[in-house]
C-alpha positions in Angstrom: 31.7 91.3 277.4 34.8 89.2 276.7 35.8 87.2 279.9 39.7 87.5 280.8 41.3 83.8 282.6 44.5 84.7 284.3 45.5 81.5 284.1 45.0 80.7 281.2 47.3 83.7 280.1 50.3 82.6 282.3 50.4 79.5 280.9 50.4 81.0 277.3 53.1 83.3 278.3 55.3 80.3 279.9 55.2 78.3 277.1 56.5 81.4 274.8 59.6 81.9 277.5 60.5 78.2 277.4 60.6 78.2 273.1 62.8 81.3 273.2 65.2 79.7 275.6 65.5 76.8 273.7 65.9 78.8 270.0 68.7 80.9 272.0 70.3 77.6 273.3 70.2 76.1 270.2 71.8 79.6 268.2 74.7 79.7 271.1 75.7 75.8 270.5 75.8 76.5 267.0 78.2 79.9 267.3 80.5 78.0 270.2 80.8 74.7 267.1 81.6 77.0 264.8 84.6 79.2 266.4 86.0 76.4 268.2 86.3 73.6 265.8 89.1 74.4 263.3 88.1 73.5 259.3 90.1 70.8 258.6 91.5 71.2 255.0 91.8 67.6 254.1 88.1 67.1 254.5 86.3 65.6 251.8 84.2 68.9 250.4 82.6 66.6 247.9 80.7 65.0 251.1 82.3 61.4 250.6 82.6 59.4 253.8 85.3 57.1 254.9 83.8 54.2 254.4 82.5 55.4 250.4 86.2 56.2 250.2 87.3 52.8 251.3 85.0 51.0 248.9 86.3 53.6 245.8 89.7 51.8 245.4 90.4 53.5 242.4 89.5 57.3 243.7 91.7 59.3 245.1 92.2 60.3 248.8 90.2 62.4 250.8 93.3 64.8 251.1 93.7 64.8 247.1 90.2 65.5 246.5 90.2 68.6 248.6 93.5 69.8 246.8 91.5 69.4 243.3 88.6 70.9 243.9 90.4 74.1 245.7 92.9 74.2 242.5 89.5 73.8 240.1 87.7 76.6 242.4 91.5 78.8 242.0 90.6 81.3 239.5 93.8 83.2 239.6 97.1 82.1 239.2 98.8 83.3 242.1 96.1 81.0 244.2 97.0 77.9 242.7 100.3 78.5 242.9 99.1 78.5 247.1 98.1 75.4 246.6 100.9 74.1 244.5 103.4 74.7 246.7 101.2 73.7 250.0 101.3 70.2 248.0 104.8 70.5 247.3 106.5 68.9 250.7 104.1 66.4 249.7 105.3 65.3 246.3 106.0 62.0 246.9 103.1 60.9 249.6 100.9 62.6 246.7 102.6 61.0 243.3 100.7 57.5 243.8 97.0 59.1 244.8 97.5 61.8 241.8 98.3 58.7 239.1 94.9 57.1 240.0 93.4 60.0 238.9 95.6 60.3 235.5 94.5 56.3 235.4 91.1 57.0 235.0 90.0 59.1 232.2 87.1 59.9 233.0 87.7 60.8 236.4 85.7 64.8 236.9 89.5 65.9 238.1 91.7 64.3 235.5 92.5 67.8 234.2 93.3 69.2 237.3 95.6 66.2 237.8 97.2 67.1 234.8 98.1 70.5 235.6 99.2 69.6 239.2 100.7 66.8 238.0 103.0 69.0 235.5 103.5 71.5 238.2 104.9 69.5 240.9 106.8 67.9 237.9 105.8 64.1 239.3 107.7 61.8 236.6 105.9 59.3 237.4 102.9 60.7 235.7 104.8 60.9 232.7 103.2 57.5 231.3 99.9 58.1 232.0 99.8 61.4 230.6 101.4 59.6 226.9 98.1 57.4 227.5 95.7 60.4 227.8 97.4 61.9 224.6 96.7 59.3 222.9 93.5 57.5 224.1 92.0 60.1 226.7 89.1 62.4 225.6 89.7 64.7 222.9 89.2 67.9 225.0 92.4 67.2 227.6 94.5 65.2 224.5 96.6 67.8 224.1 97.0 69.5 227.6 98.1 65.9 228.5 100.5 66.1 226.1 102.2 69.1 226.4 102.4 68.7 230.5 103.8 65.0 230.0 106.5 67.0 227.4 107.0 69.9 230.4 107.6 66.8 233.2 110.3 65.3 231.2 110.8 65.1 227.6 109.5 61.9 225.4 111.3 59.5 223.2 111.7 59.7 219.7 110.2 55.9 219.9 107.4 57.2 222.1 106.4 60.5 220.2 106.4 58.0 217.0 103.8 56.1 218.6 101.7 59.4 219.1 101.8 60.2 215.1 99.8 56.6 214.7 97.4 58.8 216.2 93.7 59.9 214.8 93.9 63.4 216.0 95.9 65.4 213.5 95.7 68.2 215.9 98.1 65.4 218.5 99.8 65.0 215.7 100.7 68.3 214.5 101.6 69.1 218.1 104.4 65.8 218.3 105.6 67.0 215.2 106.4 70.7 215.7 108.3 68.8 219.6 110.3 66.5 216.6 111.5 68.9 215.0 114.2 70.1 217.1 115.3 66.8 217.7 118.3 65.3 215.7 116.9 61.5 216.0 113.2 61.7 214.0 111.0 58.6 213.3 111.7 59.4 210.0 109.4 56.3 208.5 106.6 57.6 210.4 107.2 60.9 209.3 106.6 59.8 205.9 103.8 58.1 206.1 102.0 61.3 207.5 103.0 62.8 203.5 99.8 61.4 202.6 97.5 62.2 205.3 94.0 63.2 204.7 94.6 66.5 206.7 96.1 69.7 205.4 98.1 70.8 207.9 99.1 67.3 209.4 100.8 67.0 205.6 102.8 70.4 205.8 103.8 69.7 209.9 105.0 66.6 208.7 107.1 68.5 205.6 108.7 70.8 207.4 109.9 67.7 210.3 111.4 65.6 207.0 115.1 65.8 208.0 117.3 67.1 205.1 119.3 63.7 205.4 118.1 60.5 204.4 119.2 57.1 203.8 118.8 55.6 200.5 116.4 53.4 201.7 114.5 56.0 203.2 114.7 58.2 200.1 113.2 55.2 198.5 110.0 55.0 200.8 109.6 58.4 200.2 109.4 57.9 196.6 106.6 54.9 197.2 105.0 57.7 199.1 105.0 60.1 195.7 103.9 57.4 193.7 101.0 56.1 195.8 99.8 59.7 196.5 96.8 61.5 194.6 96.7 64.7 193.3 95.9 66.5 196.4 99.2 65.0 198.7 101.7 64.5 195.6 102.9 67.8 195.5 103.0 67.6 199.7 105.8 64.7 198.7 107.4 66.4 196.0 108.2 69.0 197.9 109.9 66.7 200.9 112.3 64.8 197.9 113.3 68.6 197.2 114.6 69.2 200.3 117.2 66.1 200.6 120.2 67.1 201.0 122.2 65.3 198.6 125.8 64.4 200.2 128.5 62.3 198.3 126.7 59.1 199.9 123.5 60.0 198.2 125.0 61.1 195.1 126.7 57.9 194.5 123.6 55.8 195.2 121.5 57.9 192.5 124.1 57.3 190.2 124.6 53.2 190.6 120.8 53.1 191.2 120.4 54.4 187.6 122.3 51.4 186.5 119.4 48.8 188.3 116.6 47.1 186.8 114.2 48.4 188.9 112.3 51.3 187.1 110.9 52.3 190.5 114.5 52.6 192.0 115.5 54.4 188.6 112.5 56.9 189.1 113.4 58.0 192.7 117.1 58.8 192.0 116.2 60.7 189.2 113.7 63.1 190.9 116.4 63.1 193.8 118.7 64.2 191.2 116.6 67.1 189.6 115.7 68.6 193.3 119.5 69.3 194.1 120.7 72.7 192.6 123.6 72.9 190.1 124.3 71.0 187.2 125.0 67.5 187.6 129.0 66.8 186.3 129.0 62.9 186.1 126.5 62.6 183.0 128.0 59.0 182.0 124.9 57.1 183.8 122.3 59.1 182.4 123.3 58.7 178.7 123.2 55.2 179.3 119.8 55.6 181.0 118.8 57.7 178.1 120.5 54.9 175.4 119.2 52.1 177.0 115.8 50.2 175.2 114.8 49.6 179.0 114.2 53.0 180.0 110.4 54.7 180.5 109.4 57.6 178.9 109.1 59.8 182.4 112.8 58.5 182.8 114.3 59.9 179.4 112.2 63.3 180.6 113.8 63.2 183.7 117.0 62.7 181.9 116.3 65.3 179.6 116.0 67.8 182.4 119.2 66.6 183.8 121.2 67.6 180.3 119.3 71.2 180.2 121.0 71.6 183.7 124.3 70.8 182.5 125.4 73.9 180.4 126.9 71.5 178.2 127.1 68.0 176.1 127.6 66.4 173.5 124.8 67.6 171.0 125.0 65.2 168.2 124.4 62.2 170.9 121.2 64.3 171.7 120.4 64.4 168.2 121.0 60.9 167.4 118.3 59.8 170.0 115.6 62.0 168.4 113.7 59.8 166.2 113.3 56.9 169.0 112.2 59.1 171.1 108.0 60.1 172.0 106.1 63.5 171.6 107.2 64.3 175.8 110.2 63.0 175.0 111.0 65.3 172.4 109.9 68.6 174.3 112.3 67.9 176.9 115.0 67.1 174.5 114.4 70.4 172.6 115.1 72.6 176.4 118.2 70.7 176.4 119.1 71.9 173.1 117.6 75.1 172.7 119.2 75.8 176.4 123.1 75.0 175.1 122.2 77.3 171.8 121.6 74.4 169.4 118.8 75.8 167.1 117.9 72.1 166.8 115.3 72.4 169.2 113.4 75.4 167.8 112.7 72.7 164.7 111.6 69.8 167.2 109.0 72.1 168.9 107.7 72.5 165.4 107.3 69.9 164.6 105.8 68.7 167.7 103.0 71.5 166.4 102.6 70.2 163.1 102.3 66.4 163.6 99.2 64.4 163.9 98.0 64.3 167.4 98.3 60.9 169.2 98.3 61.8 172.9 95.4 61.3 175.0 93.8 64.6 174.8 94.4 66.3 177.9 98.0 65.2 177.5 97.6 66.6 173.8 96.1 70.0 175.1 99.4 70.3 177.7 102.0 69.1 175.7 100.5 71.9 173.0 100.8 74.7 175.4 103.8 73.7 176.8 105.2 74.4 173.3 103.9 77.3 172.7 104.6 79.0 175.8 108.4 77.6 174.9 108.4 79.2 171.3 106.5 82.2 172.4 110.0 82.4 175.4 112.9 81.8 172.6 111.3 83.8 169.8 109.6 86.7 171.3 107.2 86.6 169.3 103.2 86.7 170.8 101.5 83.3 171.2 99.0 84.8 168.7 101.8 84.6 166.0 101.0 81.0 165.1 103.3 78.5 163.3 103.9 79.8 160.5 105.7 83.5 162.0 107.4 81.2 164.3 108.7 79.0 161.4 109.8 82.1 159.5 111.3 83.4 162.4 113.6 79.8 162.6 114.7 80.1 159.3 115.8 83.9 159.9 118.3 82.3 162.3 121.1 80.3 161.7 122.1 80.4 165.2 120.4 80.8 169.1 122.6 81.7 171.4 122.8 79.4 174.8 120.0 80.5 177.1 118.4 79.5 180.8 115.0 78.6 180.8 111.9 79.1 182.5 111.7 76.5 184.9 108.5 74.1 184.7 105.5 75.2 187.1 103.7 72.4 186.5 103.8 68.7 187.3 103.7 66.7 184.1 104.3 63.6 185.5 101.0 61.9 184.8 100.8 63.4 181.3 104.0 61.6 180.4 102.8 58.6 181.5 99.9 58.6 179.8 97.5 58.4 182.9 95.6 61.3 182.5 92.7 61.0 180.0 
């Protein structure tokens, strides 16, 4: 039999009262804390104290802190617009406290700086956010960017400074801002004609202004000269695009009359990308006359004379036996395109001599002939030279004729520098 102390059970039961009144005590103090003290929004939710926040000089306040992390925790966009205009009355008081942030790339809010920062439109930010462009992390390079561009809009000196850049995707993005602008950093511009990157060499086309200096046309033709294979016809295409105005003209013509081959070479090509036929042909037949001149000059030259419907023939003519196998072809477009049958006999003979080209230049100049015969005579390319030399003698006379334009850049075959 199990003996019952009725004291011992009071006691028990006492104890149990006295731990329920304090759980209940407890559980009321916490409900009265929680309705009566307001939440203060300028608390730090982050858990930073005062005196952290004191030592952490370059962090921003405890106000600013609790605005980024509710505009990070703002999925939708009508909620950060809450916040943004909440902040707005505040612009100034805020401008200081949100640049510390922009100051510090690595700061875990700089990209919500940025976007607060562009939508309260703080100008102030402006050079900080040109600093992440350029030198912040990759990820937030061009967010800065395009916010700094949305505050207020850059320099031309400033967005030249961004094209020194290593990010081509920076770069592509200052470029396509460029150009709508009338004042370019043109110099800068083309520089970027040789750039490793694709697409950083056609953004950097299509911002070449139309209009350039002579000096400027000149850099450009450095540019075509020092470029490989892969960016020369990126710069080929920018020196068809000048727009040649009297100004220009006049310097192509006198620069044609320099001792500087280089100088030469650049108004020639600027020359052959205008359209029309050039009228004042006295500088090039004393390019084309002179003992001075390179052999890609007297092409270029050439060219120019197939463009101008007409000449003197028998100057043309005269020239002819001084002149090189590349030379030659482009001397027999000229004639063949004014109707002198000359240049049907040149090509032949071009077929028939003994080679002395390198032999890719060989191989090209060859097909380049052939396609030309196969164009004036109509005869298949299977005919071979002796059909095509019975067609020549079947006709006294060719009538005048615009030909095919050239698809392919011969330059380095004329020069003799491919092998």
């Amino acid at each position: 039999m199990i003996d019952f102390d009725p004291t011992h059970a009071l006691e028990s039961l006492k104890q149990k009262f006295e731990l329920s009144r304090l759980l209940m005590l407890v559980s009321a103090v916490s409900l009265i804390a929680l309705i009566a003290i307001p939440i203060r929004r300028d608390v730090d939710p982050l858990g930073t104290t005062g005196t952290t926040l004191r030592a952490e000089r370059g962090q921003a306040s405890e106000a600013i802190r609790s605005y980024l992390l509710r505009y990070r925790r703002a999925i939708l966009p009508f909620d950060q617009s809450l916040i943004i205009n909440e902040m707005r009355p505040h612009k100034q008081r805020f401008g200081a406290e949100m640049n510390r942030v922009l100051s510090a790339p690595t700061h875990p809010f700089v990209r919500e700086a940025i976007l607060i920062s562009r939508s309260l439109g703080i100008e102030s930010a402006k050079p900080h956010l040109l600093k992440l462009a350029a030198k912040g992390p990759e990820r937030i390079s061009l967010l800065a960017f395009r916010a700094g561009e949305q505050i207020a809009p850059s320099s031309s000196e400033d967005l030249g400074k961004l094209l020194l850049s290593d990010r081509p995707a920076l770069i592509i993005e200052v470029l396509a801002t460029l150009e709508g602008r009338t004042k370019r950093p043109v110099d800068a511009i083309l520089q970027l004609l040789g750039h490793k990157d694709k697409e950083v060499r056609e953004a950097a086309l299509a911002c070449v202004p139309p209009e350039l200096t002579p000096e400027q046309i000149l850099a450009l033709k450095v540019r075509v000269d020092e470029s490989d294979e892969r960016t020369r016809p990126t710069a080929l295409r920018a020196l068809a695009k000048i727009k040649v105005t009297a100004q220009v003209l006049e310097w192509c013509l006198d620069s044609l009359r320099r001792e500087d081959p280089q100088l030469r070479l650049a108004a020639l090509e600027v020359l052959l990308a205008r359209q029309g036929p050039l009228k004042e042909l006295g500088p090039i037949w004393e390019r084309l006359e002179s003992v001075n001149t390179t052999r890609l000059e007297r092409a270029f030259c050439c060219q120019l004379l197939e463009r101008a419907g007409e000449f003197p023939r028998q100057r043309l003519r005269g020239l002819l036996p001084s002149f090189g196998p590349w030379e030659l072809y482009f001397a027999a477009r000229a004639l063949i395109a004014i109707g002198d049958r000359k240049g049907i006999g040149v090509l032949l003979d071009l077929l028939e001599r003994r080679p002395t080209l390198p032999a890719a230049s060989e191989v090209k100049l060859r097909e380049l002939v052939s396609n030309l015969l196969v164009e004036v005579s109509g005869l298949p390319l299977s005919a071979g030279i002796s059909r095509w030399s019975r067609w020549y003698e079947l006709r006294q006379r060719i009538a005048p004729r615009l030909l095919r334009p050239l698809q392919v850049d011969v330059r380095e075959f004329v020069e003799g520098r491919n092998r």
